[in-house]
C-alpha positions in Angstrom: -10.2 -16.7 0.0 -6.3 -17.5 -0.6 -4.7 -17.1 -3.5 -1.1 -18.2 -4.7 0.5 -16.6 -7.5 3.6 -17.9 -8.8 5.9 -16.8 -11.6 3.4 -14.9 -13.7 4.7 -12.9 -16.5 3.2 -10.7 -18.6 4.6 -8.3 -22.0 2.8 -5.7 -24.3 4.7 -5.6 -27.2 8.1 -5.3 -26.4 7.6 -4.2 -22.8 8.0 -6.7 -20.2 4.9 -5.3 -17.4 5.6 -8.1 -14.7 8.3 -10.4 -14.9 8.1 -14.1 -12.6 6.4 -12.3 -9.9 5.0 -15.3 -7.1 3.7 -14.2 -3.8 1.0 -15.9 -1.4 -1.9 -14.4 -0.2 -3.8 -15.9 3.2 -7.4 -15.8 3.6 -8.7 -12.8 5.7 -5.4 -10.4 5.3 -4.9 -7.0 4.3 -2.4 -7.5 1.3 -1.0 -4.4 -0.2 0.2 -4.3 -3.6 3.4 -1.4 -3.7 5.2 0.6 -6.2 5.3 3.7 -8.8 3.6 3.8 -11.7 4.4 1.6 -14.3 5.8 -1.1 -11.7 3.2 -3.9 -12.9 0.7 -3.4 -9.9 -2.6 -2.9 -12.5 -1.4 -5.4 -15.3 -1.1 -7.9 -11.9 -4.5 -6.8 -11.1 -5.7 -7.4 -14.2 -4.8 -11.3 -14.4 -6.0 -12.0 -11.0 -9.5 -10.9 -12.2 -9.7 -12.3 -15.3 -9.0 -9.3 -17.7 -6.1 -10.8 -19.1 -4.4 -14.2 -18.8 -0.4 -14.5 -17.8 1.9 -15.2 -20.1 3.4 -17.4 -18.1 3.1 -19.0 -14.6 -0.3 -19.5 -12.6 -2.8 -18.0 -10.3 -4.7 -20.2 -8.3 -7.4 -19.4 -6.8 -9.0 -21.0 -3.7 -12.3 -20.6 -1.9 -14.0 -23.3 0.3 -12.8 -26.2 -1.4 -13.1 -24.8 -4.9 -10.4 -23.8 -7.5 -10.3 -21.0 -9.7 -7.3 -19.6 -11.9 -8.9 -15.8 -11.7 -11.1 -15.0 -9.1 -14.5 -15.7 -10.0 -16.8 -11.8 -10.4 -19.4 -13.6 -7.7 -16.9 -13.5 -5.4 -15.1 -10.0 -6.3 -15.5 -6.3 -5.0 -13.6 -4.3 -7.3 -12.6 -0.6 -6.8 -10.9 0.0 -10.0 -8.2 3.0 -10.9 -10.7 4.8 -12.9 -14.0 4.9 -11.2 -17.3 4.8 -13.5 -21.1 5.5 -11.4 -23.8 7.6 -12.7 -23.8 10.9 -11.9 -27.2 12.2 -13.1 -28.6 9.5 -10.3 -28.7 9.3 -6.5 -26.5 7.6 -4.5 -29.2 4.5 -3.3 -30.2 4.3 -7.2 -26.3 3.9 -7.7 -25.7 1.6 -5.1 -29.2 -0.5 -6.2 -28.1 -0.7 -9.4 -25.2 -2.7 -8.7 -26.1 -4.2 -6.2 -28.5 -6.5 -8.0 -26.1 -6.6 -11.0 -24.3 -8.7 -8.1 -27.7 -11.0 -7.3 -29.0 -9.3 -4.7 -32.6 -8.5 -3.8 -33.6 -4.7 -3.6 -34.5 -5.6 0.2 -30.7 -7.4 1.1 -29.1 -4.2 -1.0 -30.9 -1.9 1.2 -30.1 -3.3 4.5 -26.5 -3.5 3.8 -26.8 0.2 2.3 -27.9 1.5 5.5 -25.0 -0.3 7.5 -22.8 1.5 5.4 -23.8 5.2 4.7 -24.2 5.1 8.3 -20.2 4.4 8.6 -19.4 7.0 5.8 -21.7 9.6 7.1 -24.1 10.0 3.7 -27.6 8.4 4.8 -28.9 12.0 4.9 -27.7 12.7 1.6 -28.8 8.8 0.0 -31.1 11.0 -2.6 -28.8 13.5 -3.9 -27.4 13.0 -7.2 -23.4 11.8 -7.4 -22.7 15.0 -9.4 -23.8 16.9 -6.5 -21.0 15.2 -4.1 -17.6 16.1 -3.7 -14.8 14.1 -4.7 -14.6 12.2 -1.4 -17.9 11.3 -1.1 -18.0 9.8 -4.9 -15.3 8.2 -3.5 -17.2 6.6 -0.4 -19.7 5.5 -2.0 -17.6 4.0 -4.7 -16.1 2.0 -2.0 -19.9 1.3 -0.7 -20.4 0.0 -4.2 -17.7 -2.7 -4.0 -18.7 -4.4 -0.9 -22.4 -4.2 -0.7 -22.9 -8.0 -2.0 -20.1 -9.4 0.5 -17.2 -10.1 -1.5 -14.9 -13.1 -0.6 -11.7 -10.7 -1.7 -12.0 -7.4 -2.3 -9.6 -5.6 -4.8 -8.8 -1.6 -3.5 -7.0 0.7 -6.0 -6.0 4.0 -4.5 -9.0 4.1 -1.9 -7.1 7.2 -0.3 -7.4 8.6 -3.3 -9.4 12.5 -3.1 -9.8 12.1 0.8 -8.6 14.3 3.3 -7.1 13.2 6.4 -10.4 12.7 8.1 -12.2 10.7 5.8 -8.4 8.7 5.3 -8.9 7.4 8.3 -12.4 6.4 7.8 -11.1 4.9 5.0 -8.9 3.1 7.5 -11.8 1.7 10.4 -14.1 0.3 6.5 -10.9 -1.6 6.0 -10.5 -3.1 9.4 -14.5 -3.8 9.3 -13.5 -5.9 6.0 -11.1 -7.3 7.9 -12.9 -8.2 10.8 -15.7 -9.8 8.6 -13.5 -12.4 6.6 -12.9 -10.7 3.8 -9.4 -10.9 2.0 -8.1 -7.4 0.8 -5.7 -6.5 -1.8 -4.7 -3.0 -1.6 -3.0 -0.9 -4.0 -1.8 2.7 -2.0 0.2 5.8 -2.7 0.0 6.9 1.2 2.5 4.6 2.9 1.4 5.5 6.5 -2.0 4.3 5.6 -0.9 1.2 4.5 1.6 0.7 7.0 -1.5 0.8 9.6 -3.1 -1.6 8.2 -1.5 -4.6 5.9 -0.6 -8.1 7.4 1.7 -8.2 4.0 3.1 -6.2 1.3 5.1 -6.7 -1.9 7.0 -3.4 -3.6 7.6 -4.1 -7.1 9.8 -1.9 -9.6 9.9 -2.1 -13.4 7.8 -5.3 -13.3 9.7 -7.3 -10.7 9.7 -8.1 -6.7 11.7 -5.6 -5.2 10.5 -6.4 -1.5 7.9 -8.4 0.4 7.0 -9.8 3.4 5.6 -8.3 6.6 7.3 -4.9 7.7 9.4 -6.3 9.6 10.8 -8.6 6.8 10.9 -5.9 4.9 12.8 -3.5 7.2 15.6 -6.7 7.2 15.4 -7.0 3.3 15.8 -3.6 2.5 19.2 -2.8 3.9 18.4 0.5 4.7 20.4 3.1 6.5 20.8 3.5 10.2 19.7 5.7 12.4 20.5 7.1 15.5 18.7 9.8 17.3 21.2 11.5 20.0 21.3 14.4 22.6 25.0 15.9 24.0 25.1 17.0 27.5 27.2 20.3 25.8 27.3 21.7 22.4 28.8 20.0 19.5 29.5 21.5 16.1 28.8 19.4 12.5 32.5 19.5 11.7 33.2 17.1 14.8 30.5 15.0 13.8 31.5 15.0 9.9 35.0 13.9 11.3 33.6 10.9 12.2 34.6 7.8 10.0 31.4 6.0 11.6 28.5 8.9 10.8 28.1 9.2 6.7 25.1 12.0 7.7 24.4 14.5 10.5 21.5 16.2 10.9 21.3 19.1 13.8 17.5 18.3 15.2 17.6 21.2 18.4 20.6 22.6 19.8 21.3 19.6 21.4 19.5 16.8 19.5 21.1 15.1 16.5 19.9 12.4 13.7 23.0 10.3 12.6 23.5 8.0 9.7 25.5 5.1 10.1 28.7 4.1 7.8 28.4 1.0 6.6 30.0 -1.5 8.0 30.4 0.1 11.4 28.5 -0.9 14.5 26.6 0.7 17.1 28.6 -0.2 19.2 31.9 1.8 17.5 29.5 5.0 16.6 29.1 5.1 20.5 32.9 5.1 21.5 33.3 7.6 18.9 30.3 9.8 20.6 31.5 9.8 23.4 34.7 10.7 22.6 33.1 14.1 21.5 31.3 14.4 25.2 28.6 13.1 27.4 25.7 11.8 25.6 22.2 12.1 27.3 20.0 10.4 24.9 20.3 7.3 22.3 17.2 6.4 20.3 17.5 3.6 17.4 15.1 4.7 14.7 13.1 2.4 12.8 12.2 3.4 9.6 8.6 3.7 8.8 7.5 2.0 5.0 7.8 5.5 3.6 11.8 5.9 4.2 11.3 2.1 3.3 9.5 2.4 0.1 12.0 5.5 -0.8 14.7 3.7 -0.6 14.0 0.4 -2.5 12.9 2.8 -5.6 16.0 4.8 -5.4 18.1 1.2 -6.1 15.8 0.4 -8.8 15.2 3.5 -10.7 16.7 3.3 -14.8 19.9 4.8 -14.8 20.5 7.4 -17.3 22.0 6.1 -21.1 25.4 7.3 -21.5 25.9 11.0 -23.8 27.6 9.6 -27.2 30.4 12.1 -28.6 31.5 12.1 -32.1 
């Protein structure tokens, strides 16, 4: 499934919640959808499955050789923000249940059941009532739920959600199987070193607008973010020669030895280095790459509302 969104807007009231947001989604990626709450991530959500319309601009949705402008329930697996089984029944009466709400026979739900308990760990406990589970394991089987009647594009939000880091990375190998089967994923993630794992794109939005998007690396040369070097003296150096630097804006003493350096802007590598070694032999140099966290940190930090001005009489 591919889907290709372009210029949607959408306002409550006065409150614009997305604002000409467009990106492109290929069939069989891992899309992640990025950004605080409040950014427009659910309201987007919402008009790509139908729940509302957009304002303006189009969704168009495409699945061998048909057309859609939301995609079609069919062809939707839907974890939604605020989860809703039964919890006086078992987990296979859950799972039945909506499985056939989705067309399939109580044979087809079953065989496709069993595949994935077995992933999740829960066949042995298929019988017990959902009150009777922890979080996580509502959780697993809420995920379970959406994918049971082999979606063309299933729609993730906060799957990490309740897990620890165990069961996050079974989270993980599920959506790599989704992956590996066809199906398109749009996932929407608070845990950036999940998501950096696994999406093929991303799009971090702020106050209803595209801050960033692209792959990671695209991002990483959109965002602008601060350099980094990693660095190791053959002798001691002290913060005050470093802070005398007009090419380091930040130091950061790692060992005795080891240091993290922030780069002035507009200075090069290449002068950080001559002013290094001016301070001694260096015996390491590591560029480091920021990771989507540091990247996701930073892009918020140049969007967040800045504070109204105090009024004096």
């Amino acid at each position: 499934m591919q889907l290709i969104v372009t210029a949607i807007g959408k306002a409550y009231a006065s409150v614009q919640a997305v604002d000409k947001v467009s990106f492109h989604i290929n069939s069989g990626d891992i899309f992640a959808l990025l950004g605080p709450n409040g950014a427009g991530k659910s309201s987007i959500i919402r008009m790509l499955v139908g729940m509302t319309r957009p304002d303006s601009g189009s969704i168009l949705v495409s699945y061998q050789s048909q057309h859609f402008d939301h995609v079609p329930r069919r062809l939707l697996g839907y974890l939604p923000e605020d989860r809703g089984l039964y919890p006086d029944k078992s987990i296979e009466k859950n799972l039945l249940y909506l499985a056939q709400l989705h067309g399939l026979s109580k044979s087809q739900a079953l065989t496709e059941m069993a595949v994935w308990l077995d992933v999740f760990d829960l066949t042995e406990r298929r019988h017990d009532e959902l009150k009777q589970l922890s979080k996580g394991n509502q959780q697993k089987v809420q995920l379970i739920a959406a994918v049971l009647h082999k979606p063309a594009l299933v729609i993730l939000d906060e799957p990490f959600s309740g897990l620890d880091p165990i069961n996050q990375e079974k989270v993980v190998q599920f959506l790599r199987e989704l992956k590996a089967r066809g199906m398109t994923v749009i996932l929407s993630a608070h845990q950036m070193a999940m998501v950096e794992k696994l999406a093929d794109h991303m799009l971090l939005m702020a106050r209803g607008r595209v801050v960033l998007a692209g792959t990671l690396e695209q991002i990483r040369a959109q965002s602008q973010s601060q350099r980094q070097l990693k660095v190791a003296f053959s002798q001691p150096v002290s913060m005050a020669q470093l802070a005398a630097l007009s090419s380091i804006s930040r130091a950061e003493q790692v060992s005795q030895q080891h240091w993290l350096l922030s780069l002035s802007e507009p200075h090069s590598v290449s002068q950080c280095l001559q002013q290094l070694l001016a301070l001694g032999e260096l015996t390491q140099v590591e560029m480091q790459t920021a990771d989507l966290h540091q990247l996701y940190l930073t892009a918020m930090a140049k969007h967040q509302p800045q504070p109204k001005p105090e009024v004096t009489a």
